[in-house]
C-alpha positions in Angstrom: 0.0 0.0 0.0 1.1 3.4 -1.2 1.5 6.2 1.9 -0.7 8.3 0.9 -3.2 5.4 0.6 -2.2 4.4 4.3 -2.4 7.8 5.7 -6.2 8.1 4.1 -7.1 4.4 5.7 -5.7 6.2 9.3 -7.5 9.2 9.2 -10.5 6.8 7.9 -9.9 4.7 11.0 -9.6 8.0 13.7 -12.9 9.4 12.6 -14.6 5.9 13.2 -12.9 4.7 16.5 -11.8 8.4 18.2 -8.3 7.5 18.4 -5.7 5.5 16.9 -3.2 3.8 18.9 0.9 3.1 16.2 1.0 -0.6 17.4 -2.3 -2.0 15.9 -1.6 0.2 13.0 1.5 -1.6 12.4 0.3 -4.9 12.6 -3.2 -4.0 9.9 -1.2 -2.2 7.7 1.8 -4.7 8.2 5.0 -1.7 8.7 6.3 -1.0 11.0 5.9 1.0 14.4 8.5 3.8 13.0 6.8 4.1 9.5 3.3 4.7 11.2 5.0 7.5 13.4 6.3 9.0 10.6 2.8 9.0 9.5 1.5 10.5 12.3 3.7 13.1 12.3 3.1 14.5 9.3 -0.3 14.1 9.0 0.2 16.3 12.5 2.1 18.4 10.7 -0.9 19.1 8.4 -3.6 19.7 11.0 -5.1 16.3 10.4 -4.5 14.8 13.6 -3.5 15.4 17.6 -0.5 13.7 18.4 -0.6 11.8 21.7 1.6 9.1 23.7 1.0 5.6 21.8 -0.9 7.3 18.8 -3.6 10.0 18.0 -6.8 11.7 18.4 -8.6 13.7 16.5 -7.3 17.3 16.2 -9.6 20.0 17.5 -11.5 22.4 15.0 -11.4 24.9 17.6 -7.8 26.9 16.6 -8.8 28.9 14.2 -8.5 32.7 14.6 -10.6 34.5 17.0 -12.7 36.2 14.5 -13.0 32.3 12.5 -14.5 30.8 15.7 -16.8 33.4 16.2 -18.8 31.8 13.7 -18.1 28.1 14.3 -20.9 26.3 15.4 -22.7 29.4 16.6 -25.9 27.8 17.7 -24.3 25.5 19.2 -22.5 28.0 21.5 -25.8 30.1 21.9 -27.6 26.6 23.5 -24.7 25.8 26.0 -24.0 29.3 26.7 -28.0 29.9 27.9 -27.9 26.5 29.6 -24.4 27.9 31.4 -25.9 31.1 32.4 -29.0 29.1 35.1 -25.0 28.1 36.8 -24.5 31.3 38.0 -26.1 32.2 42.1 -26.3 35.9 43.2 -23.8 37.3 45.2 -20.7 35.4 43.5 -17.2 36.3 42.6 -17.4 34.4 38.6 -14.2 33.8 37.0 -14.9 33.9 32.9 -12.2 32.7 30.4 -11.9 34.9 27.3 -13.4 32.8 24.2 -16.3 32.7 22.0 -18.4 30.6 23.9 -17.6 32.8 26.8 -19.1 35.6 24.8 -21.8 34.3 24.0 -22.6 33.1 28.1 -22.5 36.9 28.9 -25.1 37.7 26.6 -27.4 35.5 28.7 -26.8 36.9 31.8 -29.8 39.3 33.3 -29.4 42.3 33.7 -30.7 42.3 37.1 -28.1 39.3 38.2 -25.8 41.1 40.9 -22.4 39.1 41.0 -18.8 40.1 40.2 -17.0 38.9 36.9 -12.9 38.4 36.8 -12.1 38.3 33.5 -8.7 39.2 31.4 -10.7 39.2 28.2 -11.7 42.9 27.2 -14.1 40.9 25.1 -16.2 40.0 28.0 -15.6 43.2 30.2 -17.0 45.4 27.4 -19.8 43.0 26.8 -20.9 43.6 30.5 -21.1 47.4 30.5 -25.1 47.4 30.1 -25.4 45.1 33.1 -25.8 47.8 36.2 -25.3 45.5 39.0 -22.7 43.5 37.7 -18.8 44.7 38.8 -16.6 43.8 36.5 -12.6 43.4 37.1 -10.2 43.1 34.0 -7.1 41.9 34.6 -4.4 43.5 33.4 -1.1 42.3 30.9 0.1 42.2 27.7 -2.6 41.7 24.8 -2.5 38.3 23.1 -4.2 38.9 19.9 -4.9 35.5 18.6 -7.6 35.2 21.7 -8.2 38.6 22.5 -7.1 38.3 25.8 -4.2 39.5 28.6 -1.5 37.4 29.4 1.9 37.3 31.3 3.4 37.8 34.7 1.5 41.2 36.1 -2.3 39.1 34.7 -1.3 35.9 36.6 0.1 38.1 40.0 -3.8 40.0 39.7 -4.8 35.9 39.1 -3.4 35.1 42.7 -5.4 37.7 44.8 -9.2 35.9 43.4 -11.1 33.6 45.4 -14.0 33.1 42.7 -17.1 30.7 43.3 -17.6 29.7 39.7 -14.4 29.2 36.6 -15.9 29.1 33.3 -13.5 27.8 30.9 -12.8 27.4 27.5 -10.6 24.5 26.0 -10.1 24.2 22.4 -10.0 20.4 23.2 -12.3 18.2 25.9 -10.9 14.1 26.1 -11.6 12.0 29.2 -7.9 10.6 28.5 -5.8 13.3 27.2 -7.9 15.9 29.2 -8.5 19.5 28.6 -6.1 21.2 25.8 -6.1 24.0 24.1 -3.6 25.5 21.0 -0.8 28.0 22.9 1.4 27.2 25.6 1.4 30.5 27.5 -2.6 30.5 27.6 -2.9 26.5 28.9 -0.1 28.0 32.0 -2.6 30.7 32.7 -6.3 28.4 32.2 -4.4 26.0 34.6 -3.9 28.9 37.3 -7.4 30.3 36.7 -8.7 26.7 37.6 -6.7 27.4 41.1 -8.8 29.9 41.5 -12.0 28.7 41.7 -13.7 26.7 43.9 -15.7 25.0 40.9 -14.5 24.8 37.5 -17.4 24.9 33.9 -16.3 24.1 31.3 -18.4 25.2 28.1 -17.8 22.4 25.0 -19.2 22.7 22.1 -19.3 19.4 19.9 -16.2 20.1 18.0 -14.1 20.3 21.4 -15.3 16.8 23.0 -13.2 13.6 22.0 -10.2 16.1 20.8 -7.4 17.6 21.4 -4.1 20.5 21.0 -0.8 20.6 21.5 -0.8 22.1 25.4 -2.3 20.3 28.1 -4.4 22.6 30.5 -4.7 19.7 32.9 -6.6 16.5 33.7 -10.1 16.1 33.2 -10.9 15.7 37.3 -10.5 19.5 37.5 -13.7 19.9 35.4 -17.1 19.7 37.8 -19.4 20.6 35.4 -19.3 19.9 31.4 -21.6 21.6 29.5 -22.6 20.2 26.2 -24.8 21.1 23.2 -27.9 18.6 23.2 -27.1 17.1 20.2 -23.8 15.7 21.4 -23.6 12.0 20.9 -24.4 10.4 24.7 -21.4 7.6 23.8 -18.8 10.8 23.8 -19.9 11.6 27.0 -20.4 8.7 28.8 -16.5 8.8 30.1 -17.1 11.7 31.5 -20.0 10.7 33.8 -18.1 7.9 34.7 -15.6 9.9 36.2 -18.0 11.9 38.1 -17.9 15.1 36.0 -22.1 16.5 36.1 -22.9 16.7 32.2 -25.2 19.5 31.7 -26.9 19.3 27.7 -28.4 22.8 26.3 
């Protein structure tokens, strides 16, 4: 079999199963374990795929450019994001990631609801400028324009002095193996810290997040509580996470 033959057959395979592990590739395609690595790699290389230890997952759609994803599965977003919004109890510090999804939660928000957002996207503090009872505190940093957001060492010293009730945040990629991801390095530091912060952690997944994945590892999945979902999702992709405790909320 040619390798461009082989490398369709794989990425046949990974959007049947979910994942694709080099060894059993080896053996039905009868190379070996180096050649299907090779494979991987540059089908990785083309935005095919999510590497991973042993073999791959299917790489996230979720890491296109801010004003891309702003579009991507909108609906989709608009469902989980009104579903999100019931999570929120007056009188709480709420910690909200920068993202579209996140955008699209703050729309839902009343404008009576009296809590206090900590947010280092501008996105979300300008967004909450009609709400009269809602403080709002941006932290500060420099502005990473891929995500529209503040990052570096004055956002994450701002971080350390929050004791929030609630976390919502975004991942560009939701696995109950590989765990939460998402596509920059310096972002998955600071999602990790903003998790520290929180005494529950939401994280808002629409369906082309769940069963994939990006190059940085936020963390684990046992740091999500909550998972919220679009309706549609299939119930198979999230039965893992059920089993591992994690409330699945479907809007």
């Amino acid at each position: 079999m040619l390798t461009p033959q082989r490398k369709k057959h794989i990425l046949e395979l990974l959007a049947a199963q979910g994942q694709v592990l080099s060894k059993p590739l080896s053996e039905t395609f009868q190379v070996s374990e180096d050649t299907i690595r090779r494979d991987l790699r540059e089908l990785a290389a083309e935005g095919l795929l999510q590497r991973v230890h042993g073999g791959a997952l299917p790489a996230s759609a979720a890491i296109a450019t801010f004003a891309e994803r702003k579009n991507l599965a909108l609906s989709c977003k608009q469902r989980i994001a009104r579903k999100a919004a019931e999570l929120i109890m007056p009188g709480q510090v709420v910690l909200i990631d920068g993202g579209t999804t996140t955008g699209e939660l703050v729309k839902c928000l009343p404008l009576t609801l009296r809590i206090t957002v900590v947010t280092h996207s501008p996105g979300i503090a300008l967004g909450l400028i009609e709400h009269p009872t809602i403080d709002v505190i941006l932290l500060g940093g420099r502005l990473y324009k891929h995500s529209v957001v503040t990052l570096g060492a004055t956002t994450l010293e701002a971080l350390a002095k929050v004791q929030a009730d609630l976390c919502f945040l975004g991942a560009t990629g939701v696995h109950h193996e590989a765990g939460l991801t998402t596509g920059d390095y310096e972002e998955s530091c600071f999602k990790r810290a903003m998790v520290a912060r929180a005494a529950e952690t939401v994280v808002l997944a629409s369906s082309e997040k769940i069963n994939s994945a990006s190059p940085w590892a936020i963390g684990d999945i046992s740091l999500v509580n909550t998972l919220v979902v679009s309706s549609d999702t299939d119930a198979a992709l999230l039965t893992p996470f059920e089993a591992q405790g994690i409330n699945v909320i479907r809007g």
